[in-house]
TORVEXKOL-116176 format. One record per residue (C-alpha): y, z, x. Coordinates in pm, whole numbers, plus 50000, padded with zeros to 5 digits. Example, Ala and Ser with C-alpha at 12.3 -4.5 7.8 and 13.67 -1.06 7.14 Angstrom:
REM residues 2
495505078051230/498945071451367/
This chain:
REM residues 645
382076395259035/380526417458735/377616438058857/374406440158662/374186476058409/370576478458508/368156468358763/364506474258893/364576478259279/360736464859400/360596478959792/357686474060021/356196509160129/357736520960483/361136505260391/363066539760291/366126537760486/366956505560369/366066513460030/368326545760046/371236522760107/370306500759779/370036533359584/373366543059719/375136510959593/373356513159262/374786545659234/378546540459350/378516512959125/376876531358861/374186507258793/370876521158650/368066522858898/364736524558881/362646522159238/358846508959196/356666501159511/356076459759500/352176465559495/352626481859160/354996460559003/353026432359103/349766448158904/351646447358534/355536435558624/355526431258176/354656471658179/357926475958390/360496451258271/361126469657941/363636491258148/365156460558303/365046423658317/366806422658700/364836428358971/366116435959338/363626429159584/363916445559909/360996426060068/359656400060332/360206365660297/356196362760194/356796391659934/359676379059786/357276346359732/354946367059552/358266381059300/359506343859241/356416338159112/356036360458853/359536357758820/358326321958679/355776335258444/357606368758271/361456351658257/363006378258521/366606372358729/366216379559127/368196398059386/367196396159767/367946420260009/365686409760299/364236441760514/364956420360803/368146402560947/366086379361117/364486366660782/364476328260684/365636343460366/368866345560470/369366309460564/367576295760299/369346310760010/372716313560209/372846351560167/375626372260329/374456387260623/376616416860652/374596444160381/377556454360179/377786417260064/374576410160013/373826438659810/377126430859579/375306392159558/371636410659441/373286426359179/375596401459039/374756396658649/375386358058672/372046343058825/371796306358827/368776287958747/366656270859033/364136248959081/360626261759189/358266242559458/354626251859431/351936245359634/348936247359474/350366276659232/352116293959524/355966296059526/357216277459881/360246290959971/361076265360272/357826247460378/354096231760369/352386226860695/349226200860741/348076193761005/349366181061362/352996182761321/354636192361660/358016201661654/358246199461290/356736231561172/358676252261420/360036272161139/356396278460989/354216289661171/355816329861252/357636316360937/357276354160801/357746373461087/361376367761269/363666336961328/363546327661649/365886332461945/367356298362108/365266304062431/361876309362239/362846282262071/363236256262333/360186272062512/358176266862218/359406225962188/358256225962563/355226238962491/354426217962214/354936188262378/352086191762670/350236204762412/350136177562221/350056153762508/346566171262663/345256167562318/346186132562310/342896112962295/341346137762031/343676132861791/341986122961472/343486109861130/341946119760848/341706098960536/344406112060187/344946099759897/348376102859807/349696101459419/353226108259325/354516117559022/355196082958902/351306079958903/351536056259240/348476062759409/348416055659799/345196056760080/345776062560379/345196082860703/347926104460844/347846133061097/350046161660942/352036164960640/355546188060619/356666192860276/359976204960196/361606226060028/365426242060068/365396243160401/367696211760459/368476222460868/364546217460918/363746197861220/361686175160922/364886171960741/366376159661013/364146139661137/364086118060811/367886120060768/367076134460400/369176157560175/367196179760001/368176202859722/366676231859464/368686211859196/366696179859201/363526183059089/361776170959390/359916176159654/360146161560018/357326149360235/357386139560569/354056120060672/353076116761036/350636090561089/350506071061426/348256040661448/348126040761814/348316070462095/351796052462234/353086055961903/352616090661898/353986091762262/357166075462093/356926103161806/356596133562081/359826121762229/361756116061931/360566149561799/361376165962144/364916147862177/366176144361828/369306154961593/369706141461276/368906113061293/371906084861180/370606053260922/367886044460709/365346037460984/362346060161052/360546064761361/357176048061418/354886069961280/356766086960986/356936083460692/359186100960363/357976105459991/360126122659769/358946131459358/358496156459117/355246165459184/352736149059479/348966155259508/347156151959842/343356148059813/340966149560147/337606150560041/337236177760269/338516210660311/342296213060469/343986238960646/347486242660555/350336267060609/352426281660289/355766292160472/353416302060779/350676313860600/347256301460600/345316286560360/342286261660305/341466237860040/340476198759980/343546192859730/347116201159767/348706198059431/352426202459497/355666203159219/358346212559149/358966232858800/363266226258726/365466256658660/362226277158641/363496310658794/367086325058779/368006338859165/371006353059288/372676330059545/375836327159721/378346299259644/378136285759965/373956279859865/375216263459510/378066236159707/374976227059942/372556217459645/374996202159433/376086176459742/372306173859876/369296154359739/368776122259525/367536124159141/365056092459180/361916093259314/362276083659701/359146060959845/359886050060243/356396047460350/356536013760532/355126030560831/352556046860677/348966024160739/347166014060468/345365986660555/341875993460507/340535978260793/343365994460991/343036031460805/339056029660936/339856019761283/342336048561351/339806073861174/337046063661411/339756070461740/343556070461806/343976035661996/345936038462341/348426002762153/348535997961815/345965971261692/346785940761502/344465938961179/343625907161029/346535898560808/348955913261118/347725879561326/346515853961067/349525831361091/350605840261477/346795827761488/347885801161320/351455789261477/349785795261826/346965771761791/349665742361637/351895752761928/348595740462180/348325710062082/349785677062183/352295663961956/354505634261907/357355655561889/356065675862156/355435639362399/359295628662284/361375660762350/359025666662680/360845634362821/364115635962697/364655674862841/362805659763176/365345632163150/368575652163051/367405681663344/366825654763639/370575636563561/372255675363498/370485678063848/372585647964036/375645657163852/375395695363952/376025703763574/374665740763499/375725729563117/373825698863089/371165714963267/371165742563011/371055717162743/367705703162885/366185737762908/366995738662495/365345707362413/361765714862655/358835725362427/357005738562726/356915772962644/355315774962309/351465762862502/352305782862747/352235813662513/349285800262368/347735803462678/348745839562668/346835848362347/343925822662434/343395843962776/343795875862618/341085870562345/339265849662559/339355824362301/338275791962484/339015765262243/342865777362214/342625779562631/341835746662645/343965730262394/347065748862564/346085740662926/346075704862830/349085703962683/350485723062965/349445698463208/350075666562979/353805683062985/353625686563337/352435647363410/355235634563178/358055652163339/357125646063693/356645611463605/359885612363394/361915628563705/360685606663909/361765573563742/365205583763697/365035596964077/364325554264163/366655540763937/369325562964074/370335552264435/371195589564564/369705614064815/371655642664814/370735679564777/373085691564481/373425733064493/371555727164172/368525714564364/368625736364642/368935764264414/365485757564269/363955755964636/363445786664749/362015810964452/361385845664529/360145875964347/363575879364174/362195844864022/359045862263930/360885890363829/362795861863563/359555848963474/357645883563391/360915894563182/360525864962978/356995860262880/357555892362768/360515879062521/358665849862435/355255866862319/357515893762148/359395868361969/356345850961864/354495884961742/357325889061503/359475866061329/362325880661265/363375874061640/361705839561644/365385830461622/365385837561997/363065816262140/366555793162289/367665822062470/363915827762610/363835790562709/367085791462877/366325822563105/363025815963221/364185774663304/360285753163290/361435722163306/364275717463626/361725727463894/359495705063761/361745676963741/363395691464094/359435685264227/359665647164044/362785639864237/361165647864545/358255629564466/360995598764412/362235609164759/358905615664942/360145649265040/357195676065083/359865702665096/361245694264752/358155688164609/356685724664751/359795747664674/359995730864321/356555733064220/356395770364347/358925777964180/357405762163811/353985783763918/355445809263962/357345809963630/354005797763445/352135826063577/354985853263510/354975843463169/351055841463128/350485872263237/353315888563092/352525871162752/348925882962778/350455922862856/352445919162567/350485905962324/347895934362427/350485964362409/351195946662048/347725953861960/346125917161967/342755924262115/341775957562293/341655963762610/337965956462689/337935923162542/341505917362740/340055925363090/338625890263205/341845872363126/344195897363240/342205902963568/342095864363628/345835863263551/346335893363814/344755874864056/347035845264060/349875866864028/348775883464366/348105850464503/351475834664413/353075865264531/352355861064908/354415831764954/357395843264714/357615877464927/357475859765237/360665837765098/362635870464938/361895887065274/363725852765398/366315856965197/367155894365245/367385888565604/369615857765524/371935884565374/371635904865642/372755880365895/375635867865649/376975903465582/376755913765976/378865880866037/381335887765758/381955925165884/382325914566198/384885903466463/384385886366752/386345879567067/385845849067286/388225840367620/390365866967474/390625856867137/389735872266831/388495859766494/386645864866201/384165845765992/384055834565644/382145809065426/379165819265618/375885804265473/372535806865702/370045786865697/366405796765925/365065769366083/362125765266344/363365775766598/366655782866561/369595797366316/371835775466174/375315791066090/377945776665943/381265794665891/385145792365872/386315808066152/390235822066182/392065831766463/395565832566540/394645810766884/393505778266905/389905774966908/388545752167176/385255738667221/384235759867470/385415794267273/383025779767024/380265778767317/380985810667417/380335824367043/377355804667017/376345826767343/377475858267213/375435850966867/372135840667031/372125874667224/373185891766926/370595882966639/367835873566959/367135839866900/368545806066958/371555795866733/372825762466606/376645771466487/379015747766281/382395762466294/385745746366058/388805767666237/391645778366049/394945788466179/396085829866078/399455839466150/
């Protein structure tokens, strides 16, 4: 590496010792030296070039800003020695960080060519800063001072995160207009800006997953603008928890622009940080000026910009709102959910209201699933069951009736509780038809599955109301209604209810049709959270339905805890018989099958029981005794023996 004949070494006043050592270098190599204080050279830097064209600066990363520029303007080559090894200078420009090597880099004669960022005519070094940006100007604000330690660092994400979450309901957007260099002009309203510039480790960098690079002629901007306060949650959390990030997807509320030069206009004056330092204006004209300043860098700085950074403009602002009905509603306040705008719900609007009403096709599958379920029902057939819960239409009104509660849109209430009930008429009646034509009575596990709900039911129900509004708010899953259908099951407990109605069996008819309310008020209410969280109508406007909603879920609640609590103690009993074993005239045995069923007012257990005795009836007597003092009540008690040897 050939060293430079002559050079002009620019210090900052109070430097001396370091500036001794770059003096000493010059001289060993015998390199002509001439020392001027930066102040001066920065007065008249053409009065002081005549002795040399290479300047050294032994500076701060905001001085050596300040020498890049006019580096720009009087066609100078640039050495760095930064007075600090703390300085983002180092990392930047991938400087040596041992000072022999650095000071054999800053007075190489071969300087290579780089492209210039500025900001309003001032050189960026690594970053622009509008805004509210947590976690993404970490590197900017005390940009100049010293790079921080790991613990500062983590303290300071900490920090920034409940202080952005206390200021959580005062965060305003403010209304840009964006224009790129290909003359693409954009309105919105963000929250902070980070543009970027060599510094491709940023936490903005890697939050976008994008290379950037002094060689390409552009300039990166990451946009932050939430339309809703859980958005911004989402954003915190992401920012808080994230590396770089892998695929093309951005988070929520970001956004990416890359070009050659951007222009931000407020309309009102902006503060904004310049690698940490402060400035103010209404316009930020940013770009980037190619090969405009000839720097000393390491190899290691040349690999990096040669493999980083694309050479076509870069527009990924999908996120970014720009609605104009949406762009004035988040201006006025941050929304707690995002809201749906007009053209967001025109055509689930649309769908919805079709979905309510009563259709041929709606009348025709209604009885064939109610047909299909009821015979899947005698034959015990989860499969031809499942195949009925395909074909049933049911839940579409029933997510009408989600939207229509939620916007308390009375017309779309009562077209979808009509249908919902016409649906309900023609399967009972369906169910309970087939249930006369076929001559059986018998209580298939099928049935008896669907007589005793409990909040696990509820628990079904709630999960998918969610799915269904979901996949109705966005159509790319629409593809999933099926699998919605399937899980959440409308039509067997109402066609379990029409069989008992065949049979003239209250206890049927009751467990079945609990079970169907119960999944028709999960849904409803879930439907109407979801579609509220998804921004549909706010939450004023959402309280009437959601409270009436609430209230039936309470109300359907009491009798589906009352049966869970039934059927936890059920598995108590059933577990306490299968871990125990029991002896009777001297014999012992164990139980297995066990299924219990609580009846007024006994227990009824039945159970395999093994022993390697014969059982007679009176050892099964005596266990009948033993049982009834055991669980404190009297006990009915079926018992198959089987011989173990």
């Amino acid at each position: 590496m050939s060293q430079v004949s002559s050079a002009l070494a620019v210090y900052r006043a109070g430097t001396d010792n370091l500036l001794e050592k770059v003096t000493a270098y010059a001289a060993e190599q015998h390199i002509a030296l001439t020392s001027i204080e930066l102040d001066l050279f920065l007065k008249d830097p053409a009065a002081h070039l005549a002795e040399s064209r290479h300047v050294v600066a032994v500076v701060n990363d905001a001085d050596l800003s300040r020498v890049i520029h006019d580096a720009r303007l009087h066609d100078f080559s640039v050495g760095m020695v930064p007075l600090h090894q703390s300085s983002v200078t180092y990392r930047l420009f991938e400087l040596p960080r041992k000072l022999p090597e650095t000071l054999v880099l800053a007075f190489d004669d071969e300087s290579s060519a780089v492209d210039v960022a500025l900001c309003n005519d001032e050189v960026v070094l690594g970053m622009v800063m509008l805004g509210d940006t947590p976690f993404l100007d970490q590197r900017s604000k005390g940009y100049v001072s010293t790079q921080p330690t790991w613990r500062s660092r983590v303290w300071y994400l900490v920090r920034s995160f409940f202080v952005s979450v206390a200021h959580l309901f005062s965060i305003r957007p403010f209304p840009v207009t964006l224009t790129t260099g290909k003359e693409v002009e954009i309105r919105t309203a963000i929250t902070g800006m980070v543009l970027v510039e060599n510094d491709a480790q940023s936490a903005a960098a890697r939050l976008v997953n994008a290379s950037t690079s002094s060689q390409d002629g552009k300039v990166s901007a990451v946009l932050i603008a939430p339309t809703s306060v859980t958005e911004y949650l989402a954003f915190l959390f992401i920012g808080m928890l994230q590396r770089r990030r892998q695929g093309k997807k951005l988070p929520g509320a970001v956004s990416f622009i890359k070009s050659d030069r951007l222009t931000l206009q407020a309309g009102r004056a902006l503060t904004y940080f310049v690698d940490g330092r402060r400035r103010e204006a209404d316009t930020l004209a940013v770009q980037v000026e190619p090969r405009a300043v000839r720097i000393n860098c390491s190899e290691a700085f040349h690999a990096r910009q040669e493999a980083g950074g694309e050479k076509k403009d870069t527009m990924r602002t999908e996120n970014l709102p720009q609605n104009e009905a949406r762009v004035e509603m988040i201006q006025k306040h941050l929304p707690i959910f995002t809201r749906a705008v007009e053209d967001d719900f025109k055509d689930l609007f649309l769908l919805l209201r079709d979905n309510a009403r009563i259709r041929n096709d709606f009348v025709t599958l209604m009885i064939l699933s109610s047909v299909v379920a009821v015979l899947g029902l005698f034959l015990d057939s989860a499969a031809v069951i499942i195949g009925a819960m395909v074909l049933a239409p049911l839940m579409a009104p029933i997510i009408s009736l989600s939207m229509g509660a939620l916007r308390n849109d009375s017309s779309l209430l009562k077209d979808a509780a009509i249908s919902i009930a016409v649906g309900m008429g023609l399967a009972l009646l369906a169910s309970a038809l087939v249930t006369l034509i076929i001559p059986l009575e018998k209580i298939t596990p099928e049935i008896n599955g669907r007589l005793q709900p409990s909040l696990l039911d509820l628990g079904v129900a709630v999960g998918s109301g969610i799915a269904g509004a979901y996949a109705h708010a966005r159509e790319n899953v629409m593809k999933s209604l099926p699998g919605v259908a399937i899980a959440v099951a409308l039509v067997p407990p109402l066609c379990v209810a029409g069989i008992g109605i065949g049979w003239l069996d209250w206890h049927v008819i009751s467990g079945a049709m609990l079970l169907f309310l119960t999944n028709l008020v999960g849904i409803t209410l879930a439907g109407v959270v979801t579609f509220m969280v998804l921004g549909y109508a706010p939450i004023k406007r959402a309280t009437r339905g959601l409270g009436w909603t609430l209230l039936l879920l309470v109300l359907i609640s009491i009798p589906l805890g009352i049966s869970f609590n039934n059927i936890k103690h059920h598995w108590q009993i059933e577990n306490q018989l299968l871990s125990g074993q029991y002896v009777v005239h001297g014999k012992f045995l164990r139980l297995s099958n066990v299924t219990v069923t609580l009846r007024q007012p006994d227990l009824l257990i039945r159970a395999d029981a093994a022993s390697a005795s014969r059982l007679e009836p009176d050892d099964v007597r005596a266990l009948k005794e033993q049982l009834t003092q055991e669980f404190g009540r009297p006990v009915s008690l079926e018992i198959a023996y089987r011989l173990a040897l």
